[in-house]
C-alpha positions in Angstrom: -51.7 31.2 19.8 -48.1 32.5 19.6 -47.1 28.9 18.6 -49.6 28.4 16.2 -48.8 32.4 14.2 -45.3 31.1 14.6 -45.9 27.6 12.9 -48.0 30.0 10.4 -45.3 32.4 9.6 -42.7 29.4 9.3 -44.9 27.8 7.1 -45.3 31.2 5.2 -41.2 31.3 4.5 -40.8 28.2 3.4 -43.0 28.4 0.7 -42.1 32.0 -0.5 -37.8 30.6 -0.1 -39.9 27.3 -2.6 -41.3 29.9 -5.0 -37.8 32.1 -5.2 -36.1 28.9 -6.0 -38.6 27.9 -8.3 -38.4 31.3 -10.1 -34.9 31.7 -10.3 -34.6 28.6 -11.7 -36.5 30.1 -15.4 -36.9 28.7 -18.5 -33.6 27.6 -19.3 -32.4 25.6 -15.8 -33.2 21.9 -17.2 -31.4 23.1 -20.3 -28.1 23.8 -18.6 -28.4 20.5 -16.0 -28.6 18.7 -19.2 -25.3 20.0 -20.6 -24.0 19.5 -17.5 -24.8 16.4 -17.6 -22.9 15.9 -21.0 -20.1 17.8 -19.4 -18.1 14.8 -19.7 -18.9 13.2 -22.7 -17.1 15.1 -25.7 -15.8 18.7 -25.8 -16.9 19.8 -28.7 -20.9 18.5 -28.2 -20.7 20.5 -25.1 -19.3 23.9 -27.0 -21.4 23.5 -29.2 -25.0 23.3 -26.6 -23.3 26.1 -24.5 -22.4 28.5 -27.8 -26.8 27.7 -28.7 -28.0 28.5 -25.3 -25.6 31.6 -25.1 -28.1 33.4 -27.5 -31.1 33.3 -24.4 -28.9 34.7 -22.2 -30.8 38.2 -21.7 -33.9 35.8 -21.1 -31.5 34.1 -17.7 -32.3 34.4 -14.2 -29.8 35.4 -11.7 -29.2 31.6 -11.0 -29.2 30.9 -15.0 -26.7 33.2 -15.5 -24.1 31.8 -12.7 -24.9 28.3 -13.9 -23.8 29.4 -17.8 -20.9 30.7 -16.2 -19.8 27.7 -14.0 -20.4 25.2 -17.0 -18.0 27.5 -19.2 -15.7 27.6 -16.4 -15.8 23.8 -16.4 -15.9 23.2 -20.2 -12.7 25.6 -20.3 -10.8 23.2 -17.8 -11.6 20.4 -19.3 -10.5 22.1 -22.8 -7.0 23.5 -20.3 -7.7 26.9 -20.8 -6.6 27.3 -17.0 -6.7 30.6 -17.0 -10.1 31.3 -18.3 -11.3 28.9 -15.9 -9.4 30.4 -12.9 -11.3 33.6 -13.8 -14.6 32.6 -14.0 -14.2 30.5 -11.2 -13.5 33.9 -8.6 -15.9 35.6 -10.1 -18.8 33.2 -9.6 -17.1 32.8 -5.7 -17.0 36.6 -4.8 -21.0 37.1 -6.9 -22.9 34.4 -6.4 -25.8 33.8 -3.9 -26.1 29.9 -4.4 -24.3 27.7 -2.0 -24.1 25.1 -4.8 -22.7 27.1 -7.5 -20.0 29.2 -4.9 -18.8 25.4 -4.0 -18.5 24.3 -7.1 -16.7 27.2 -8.1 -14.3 26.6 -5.8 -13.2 23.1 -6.9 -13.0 23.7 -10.2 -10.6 26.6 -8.5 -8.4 24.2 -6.7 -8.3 21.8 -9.7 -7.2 24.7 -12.1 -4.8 25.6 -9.4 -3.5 22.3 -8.8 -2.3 21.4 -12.3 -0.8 24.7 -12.6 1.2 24.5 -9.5 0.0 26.5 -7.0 -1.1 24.4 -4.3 -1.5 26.8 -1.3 -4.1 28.4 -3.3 -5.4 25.1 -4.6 -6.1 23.9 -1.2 -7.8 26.6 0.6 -10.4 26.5 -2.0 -10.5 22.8 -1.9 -11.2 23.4 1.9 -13.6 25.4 1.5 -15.2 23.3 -1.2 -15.3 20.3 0.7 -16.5 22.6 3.9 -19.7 23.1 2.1 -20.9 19.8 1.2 -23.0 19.6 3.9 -25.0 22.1 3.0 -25.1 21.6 -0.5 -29.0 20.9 -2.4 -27.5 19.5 -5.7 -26.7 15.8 -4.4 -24.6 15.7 -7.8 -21.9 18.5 -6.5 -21.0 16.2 -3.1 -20.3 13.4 -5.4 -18.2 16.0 -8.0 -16.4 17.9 -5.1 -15.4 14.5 -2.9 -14.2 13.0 -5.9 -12.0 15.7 -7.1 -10.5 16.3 -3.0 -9.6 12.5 -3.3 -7.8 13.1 -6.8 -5.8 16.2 -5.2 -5.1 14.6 -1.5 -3.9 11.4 -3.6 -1.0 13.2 -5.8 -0.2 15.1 -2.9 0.2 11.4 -1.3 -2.0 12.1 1.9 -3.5 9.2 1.5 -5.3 8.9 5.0 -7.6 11.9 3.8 -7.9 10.6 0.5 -9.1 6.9 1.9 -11.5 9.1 4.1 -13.3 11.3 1.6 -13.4 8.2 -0.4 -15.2 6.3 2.2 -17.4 9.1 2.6 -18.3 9.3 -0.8 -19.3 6.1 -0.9 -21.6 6.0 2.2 -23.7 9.0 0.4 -23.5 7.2 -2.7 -25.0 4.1 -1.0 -27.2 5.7 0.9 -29.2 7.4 -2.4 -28.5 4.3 -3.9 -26.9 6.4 -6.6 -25.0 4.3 -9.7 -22.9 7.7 -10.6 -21.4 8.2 -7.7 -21.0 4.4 -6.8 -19.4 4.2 -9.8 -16.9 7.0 -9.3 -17.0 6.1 -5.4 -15.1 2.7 -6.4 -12.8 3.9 -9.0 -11.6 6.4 -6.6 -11.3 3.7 -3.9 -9.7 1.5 -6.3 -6.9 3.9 -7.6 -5.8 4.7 -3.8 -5.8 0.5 -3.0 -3.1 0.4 -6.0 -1.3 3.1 -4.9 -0.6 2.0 -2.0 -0.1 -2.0 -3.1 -3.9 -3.3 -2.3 -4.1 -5.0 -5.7 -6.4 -7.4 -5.3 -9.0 -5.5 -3.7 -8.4 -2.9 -6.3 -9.0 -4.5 -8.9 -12.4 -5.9 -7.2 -13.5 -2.5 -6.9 -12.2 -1.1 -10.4 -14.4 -3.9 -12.2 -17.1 -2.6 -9.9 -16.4 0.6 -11.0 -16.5 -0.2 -14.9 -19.9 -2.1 -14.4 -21.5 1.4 -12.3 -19.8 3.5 -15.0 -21.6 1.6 -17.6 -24.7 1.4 -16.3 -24.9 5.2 -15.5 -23.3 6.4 -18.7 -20.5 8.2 -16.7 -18.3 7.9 -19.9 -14.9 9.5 -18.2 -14.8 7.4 -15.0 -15.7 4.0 -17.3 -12.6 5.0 -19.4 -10.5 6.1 -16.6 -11.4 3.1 -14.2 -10.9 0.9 -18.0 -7.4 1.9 -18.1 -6.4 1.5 -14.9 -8.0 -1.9 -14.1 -6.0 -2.8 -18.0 -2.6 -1.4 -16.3 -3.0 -3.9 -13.5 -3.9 -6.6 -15.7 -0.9 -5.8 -18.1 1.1 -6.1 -14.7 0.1 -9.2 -13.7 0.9 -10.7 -17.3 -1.8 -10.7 -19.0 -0.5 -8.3 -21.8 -2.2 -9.1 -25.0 -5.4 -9.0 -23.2 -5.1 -5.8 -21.0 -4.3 -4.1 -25.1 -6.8 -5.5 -26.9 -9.1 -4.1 -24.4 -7.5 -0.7 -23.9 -7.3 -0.5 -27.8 -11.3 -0.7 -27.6 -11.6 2.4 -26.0 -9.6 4.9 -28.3 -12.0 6.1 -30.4 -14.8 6.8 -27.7 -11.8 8.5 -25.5 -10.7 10.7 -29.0 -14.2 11.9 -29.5 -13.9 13.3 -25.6 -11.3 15.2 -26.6 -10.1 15.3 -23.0 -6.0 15.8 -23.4 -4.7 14.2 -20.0 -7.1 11.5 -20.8 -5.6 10.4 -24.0 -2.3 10.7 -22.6 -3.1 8.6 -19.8 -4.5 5.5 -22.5 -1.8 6.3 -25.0 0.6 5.8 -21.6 -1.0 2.5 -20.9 -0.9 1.1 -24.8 2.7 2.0 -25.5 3.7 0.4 -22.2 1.9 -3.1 -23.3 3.6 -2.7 -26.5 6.9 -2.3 -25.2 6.5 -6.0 -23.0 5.5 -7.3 -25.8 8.8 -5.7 -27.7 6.7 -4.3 -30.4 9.3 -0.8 -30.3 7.6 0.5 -33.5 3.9 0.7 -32.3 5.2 1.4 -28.6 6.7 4.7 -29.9 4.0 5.7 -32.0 1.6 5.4 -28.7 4.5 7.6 -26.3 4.5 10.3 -28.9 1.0 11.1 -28.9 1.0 10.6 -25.1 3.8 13.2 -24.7 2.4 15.6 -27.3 -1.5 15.2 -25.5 0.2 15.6 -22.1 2.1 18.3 -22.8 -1.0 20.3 -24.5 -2.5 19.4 -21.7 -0.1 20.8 -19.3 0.2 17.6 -17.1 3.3 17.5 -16.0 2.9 14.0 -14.1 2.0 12.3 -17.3 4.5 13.9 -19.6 7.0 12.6 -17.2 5.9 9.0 -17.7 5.6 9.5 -21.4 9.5 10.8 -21.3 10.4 7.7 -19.2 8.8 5.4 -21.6 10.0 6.9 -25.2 13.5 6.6 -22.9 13.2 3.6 -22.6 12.1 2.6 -26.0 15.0 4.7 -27.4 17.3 2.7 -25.5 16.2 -0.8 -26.8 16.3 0.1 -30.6 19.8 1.3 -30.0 18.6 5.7 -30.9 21.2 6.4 -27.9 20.5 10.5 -29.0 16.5 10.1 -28.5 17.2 8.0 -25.3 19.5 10.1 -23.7 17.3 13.6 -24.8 13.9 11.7 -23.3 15.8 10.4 -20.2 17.5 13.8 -19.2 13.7 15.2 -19.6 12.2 12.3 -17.4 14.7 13.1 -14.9 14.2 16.3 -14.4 10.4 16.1 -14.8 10.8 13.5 -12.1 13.0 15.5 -9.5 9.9 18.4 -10.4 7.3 16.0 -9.5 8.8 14.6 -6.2 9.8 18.1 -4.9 6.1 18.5 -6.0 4.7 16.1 -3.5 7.0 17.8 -1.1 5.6 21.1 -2.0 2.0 19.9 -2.1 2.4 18.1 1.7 3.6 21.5 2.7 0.8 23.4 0.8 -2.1 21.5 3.0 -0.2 22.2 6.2 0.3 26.4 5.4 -3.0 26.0 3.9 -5.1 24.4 7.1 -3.3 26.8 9.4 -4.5 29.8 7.1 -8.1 28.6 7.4 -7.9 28.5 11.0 
């Protein structure tokens, strides 16, 4: 009898913890997955769904509200108001009940953290991000999270834990049979095989990536995995080719509006344009690259777009531009290797402070 009242009262929580769930997800929950959704598909479409829905807030649940707020925080990164997002991100960590929303907090934390530097503070929160996935309900935050530890572990060049979140990702991704997160599974997987001189198989699992992307209209990662599978192309010689299909891209990657983006494919066009000794179009790309990286406040492609205008400089005999563009890549490139440094050293202090 005790079993069966205790099988009874079980019973009895689960379905009250259902109908809490169900109620604090309100009238305006599909809403906000469906802008999160978009999150990555264009700035100003998202602004634009988040500044209508911010009119119902007073109708929001508890969990509606946190959600608003964590898709702000988002849409601020991706527009690099750092700050803003930094903000929203530690209040949502220190207020809100959902395990979901507190983890996904946190990574948008680290990331914010990350580009601006401070990379103690970037990974203990990436820590305890990646703690929680787990635990986590929304199958579509252990995709977001693992991808984003594998982006920080690789510019911090620990590899090994890069290779294995990677891995990891794509076993869940596999295992849901899920096309998102294969897709972003192999572009991840990819980027770490070229880093570390696996070029064949990465570009294997970059054109596996591209054809997920596609197919699962994860517009960001089909760009990103675009321009990177281009770069190796342009690499192996096949110059004209890797432009012509980088130069497809622009428009869809402008409407985005994501800064480090466009630098990253302005990078990639100027540097084609350069082999193929076209200086005048190959400067016009590295400008916009270094203005869209410096707006952006990414340090790591400003430096590339200094070495490249360099570069450039250099061949059409402006020895005052090269020498102003080489003097900023070398010091952006000192920054960014005592950066590494600084990051390696971050994830040690940082693991024994989570201890």
């Amino acid at each position: 009898m005790i079993v069966k009242v205790s099988k009874i009262i079980s019973a009895l929580v689960l379905i009250i913890a259902a109908v809490t769930v169900s109620a604090e997800k309100g009238d305006y929950y599909e809403e906000l997955v469906s802008i999160e959704r978009n999150m990555l598909n264009g700035n100003s479409y998202v602004e634009k769904r988040l500044k209508e829905i911010s009119h119902q807030q007073v109708k929001f649940t508890r969990l509606e509200k946190d959600f608003y707020k964590l898709l702000q925080a988002h849409h601020d990164y991706l527009s690099s108001n750092l700050d803003s997002c930094k903000e929203i991100a530690r209040e949502l960590i220190k207020e809100t009940k959902s395990i979901d929303i507190k983890a996904k907090a946190n990574i948008l934390l680290a990331t914010a953290e990350h580009v601006l530097g401070n990379h103690v503070d970037s990974f203990i929160a990436l820590d305890k991000a990646v703690s929680a996935v787990p635990n986590l309900t929304r199958e579509r935050y252990k995709a977001s999270i693992l991808q984003t530890a594998v982006g920080i572990y690789q510019q911090a060049e620990l590899f090994e834990f890069a290779l294995e979140l990677a891995r990891n990702l794509q076993v869940e991704a596999r295992k849901l049979k899920h096309g998102e997160y294969l897709c972003i599974a192999n572009y991840e997987l990819g980027a770490i095989e070229r880093r570390v001189g696996q070029i064949k198989m990465a570009r294997q699992r970059l054109m596996l990536a591209v054809e997920y992307c596609k197919n699962n209209e994860s517009k960001i990662f089909e760009y990103i995995s675009i321009i990177t599978l281009n770069e190796i192309n342009a690499d192996l010689g096949k110059v004209e080719k890797s432009n012509q299909e980088l130069k497809k891209i622009i428009k869809p990657v402008n409407t985005i509006g994501w800064k480090n983006l466009i630098a990253q494919l302005n990078i990639a066009i100027s540097k084609n344009y350069f082999k193929l000794e076209n200086y005048s179009q190959a400067e016009q790309y590295a400008l916009n690259a270094y203005s869209k990286a410096k707006e952006g406040k990414d340090r790591r492609r400003l430096q590339i777009a200094a070495e490249v205008l360099a570069q450039i400089y250099s061949k059409i005999d402006n020895k005052k531009e090269a020498l102003k563009y080489y003097n900023e890549y070398r010091e952006l490139n000192s920054e960014n290797k005592i950066k590494v440094r600084q990051r390696k050293l971050a994830f040690d202090i940082a693991q024994r402070k989570e201890r």
